[in-house]
C-alpha positions, 0 to 999 in steps of 0.5 A: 500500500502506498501512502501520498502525503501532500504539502502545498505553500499554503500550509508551508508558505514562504517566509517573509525573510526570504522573500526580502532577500530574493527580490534583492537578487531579482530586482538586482538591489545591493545589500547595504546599509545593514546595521547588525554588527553596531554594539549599540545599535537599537535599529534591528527593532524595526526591521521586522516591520520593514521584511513584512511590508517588503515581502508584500510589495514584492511578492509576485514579482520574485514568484515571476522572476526565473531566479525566485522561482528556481531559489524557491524550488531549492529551498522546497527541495532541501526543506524535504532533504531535511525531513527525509533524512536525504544525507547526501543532499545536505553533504553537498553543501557541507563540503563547500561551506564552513560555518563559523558559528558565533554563539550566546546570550544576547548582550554578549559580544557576539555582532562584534564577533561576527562583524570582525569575522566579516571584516578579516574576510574581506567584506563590508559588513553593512553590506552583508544582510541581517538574514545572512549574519545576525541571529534572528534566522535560521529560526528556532526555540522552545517548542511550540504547536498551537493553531497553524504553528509547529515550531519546529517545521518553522525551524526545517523550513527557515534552515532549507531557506537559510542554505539556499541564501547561503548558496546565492550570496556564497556561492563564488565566494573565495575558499579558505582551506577548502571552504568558503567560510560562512561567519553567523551569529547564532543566538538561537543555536543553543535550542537545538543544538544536534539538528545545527551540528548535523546540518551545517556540518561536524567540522562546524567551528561554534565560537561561545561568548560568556558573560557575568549576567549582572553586566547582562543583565545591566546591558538587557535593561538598559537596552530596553529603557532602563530597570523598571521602577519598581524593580520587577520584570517587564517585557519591552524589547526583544530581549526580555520577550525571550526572557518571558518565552523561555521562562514560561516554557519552564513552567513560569506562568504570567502571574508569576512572572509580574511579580518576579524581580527583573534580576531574578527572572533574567538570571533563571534565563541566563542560567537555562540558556547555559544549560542548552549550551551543554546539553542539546548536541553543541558540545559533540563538536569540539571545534568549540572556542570559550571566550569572557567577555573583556575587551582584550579578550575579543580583540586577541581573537578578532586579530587571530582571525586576521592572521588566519585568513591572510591579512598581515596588518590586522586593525580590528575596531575597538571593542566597546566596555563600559567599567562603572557596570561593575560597581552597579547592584553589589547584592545582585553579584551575591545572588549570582554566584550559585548559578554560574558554579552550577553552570561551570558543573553542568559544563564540565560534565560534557566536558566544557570549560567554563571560565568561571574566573574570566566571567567574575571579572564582570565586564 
């Protein structure tokens, strides 16, 4: 007996995201002007609103374009390549690209990272696209299935798009070793950490940045508009909505977080994420570099990266650290100290270092 199973783009339909990018290619718009890699930018907040409204306006004409059609079609393909367990299809893309995976908690140093990496290859990073090397896709997070929504087919689906982009901007690109190198910012990795390591690739190099969560959390507040007045959680900005996400997938209900103090829900999130860090297939790759957050520190890498691919006189642009956190909220460092000896003990059973005494430097 055989069974036929079909999926149209109407319970599959192509992202937003994806459709923004291809009319760049079809339209022959240059990519520029992105602002991912600014330490201290708040522009990525609109972005969104700008991908929905491109993506409306130019839908038919990238649909009628043979470059969209064909991009359409490989992403449709290597999505089915994905949920069949097609090895050999995915093997294709993982002998001609390297990725550079840079990954951790937002507010950690990871768009500099990525943006130096850019730059050490030879390219402008406000002309690379925010889909191509900031965190918000491949898409993925705590699970969800509620009406229209299995969060994970969005994470299939975004990953079979992300490599046919990946194909397109790629694709002539000089190698190095081999490979052409493909640099990402990675935020959202730790969610499922096997299904990345498996796809881009065993030889995938997976960079971690650590931070003290009192400056994390400094640096998350200040992002949204400072620590609310009364001292307790608020979901303003991107952030602290994945704050109340994973929360809540922990079992944290809404009444509960209301009232929960702003550093006490952002530490439980901190300290989960480092958790996912250990426990959800990163660490079976150990292409894995741990650097603190400390601006020698990130700049020592980023001129390792310099020499690594072929540029002699490396000038990385300084890494931005503001002191005076340190001396902020002394009772909230007490408070943290049992949760990164335990992220230290979690990391060393898949045998992870944690640079626990880095860390407490609390950059």
């Amino acid at each position: 007996m055989g069974v036929e199973i079909k999926l149209t783009d109407q319970e599959l339909p192509v992202s937003p995201v994806f459709i923004d990018f291809l009319h760049h290619i079809v339209a022959e718009i240059p990519f520029e002007g992105a602002v991912w890699g600014d330490q201290l930018s708040e522009s990525l907040s609109h972005e969104q609103r700008r991908i929905r409204q491109s993506a409306t306006e130019h839908a038919q004409t990238v649909l009628a374009a043979p470059v969209g059609q064909k991009a359409i079609a490989r992403a449709y393909e290597l999505l089915v390549a994905l949920m069949t367990g097609d090895v050999e299809t995915i093997k294709d893309i993982q002998l001609k690209f390297h990725f550079i995976n840079v990954i951790g908690v937002p507010r950690n140093g990871g768009s500099y990272l990525t943006k130096e990496l850019y730059r050490a290859l030879g390219f402008h990073p406000d002309r690379v696209p925010n889909v191509i090397a900031h965190d918000g896709f491949p898409d993925a997070g705590p699970f969800r299935f509620e009406r229209g929504v299995n969060s994970w087919m969005t994470t299939l689906q975004t990953m079979a798009e992300f490599l046919t982009m990946i194909e397109l901007y790629f694709g002539k690109n000089r190698p190095h070793g081999g490979k052409i190198v493909v640099p990402k910012k990675l935020t959202k990795g730790i969610y499922a950490g096997g299904f990345f390591h498996r796809i881009l690739g065993r030889s995938v190099e997976n960079i971690l940045t650590v931070r003290h969560p009192v400056t994390s959390c400094i640096s998350t507040y200040e992002k949204s508009g400072g620590l609310p007045s009364d001292g307790k959680f608020r979901v303003r900005g991107n952030i602290e909505e994945w704050v109340r996400r994973d929360l809540g997938y922990t079992g944290c209900d809404a009444d509960e977080l209301a009232e929960m103090d702003y550093f006490d829900a952002y530490l439980r999130y901190w300290e989960h994420y480092h958790y996912n860090i250990a426990t959800t297939g990163l660490s079976a790759n150990r292409e894995i570099t741990v650097v603190a957050y400390c601006k020698e520190r990130m700049e020592d890498l980023v001129r390792a990266f310099y020499y690594r691919f072929g540029q002699r006189n490396p000038k990385p642009e300084p890494f931005e650290v503001f002191a005076e956190n340190r001396a902020r909220h002394p009772e909230w460092f007490r408070r943290a100290e049992p949760a990164v000896r335990r992220v230290a003990e979690v990391w060393a059973t898949v045998g992870l270092h944690f640079p626990r005494d880095d860390v407490m430097e609390a950059w």
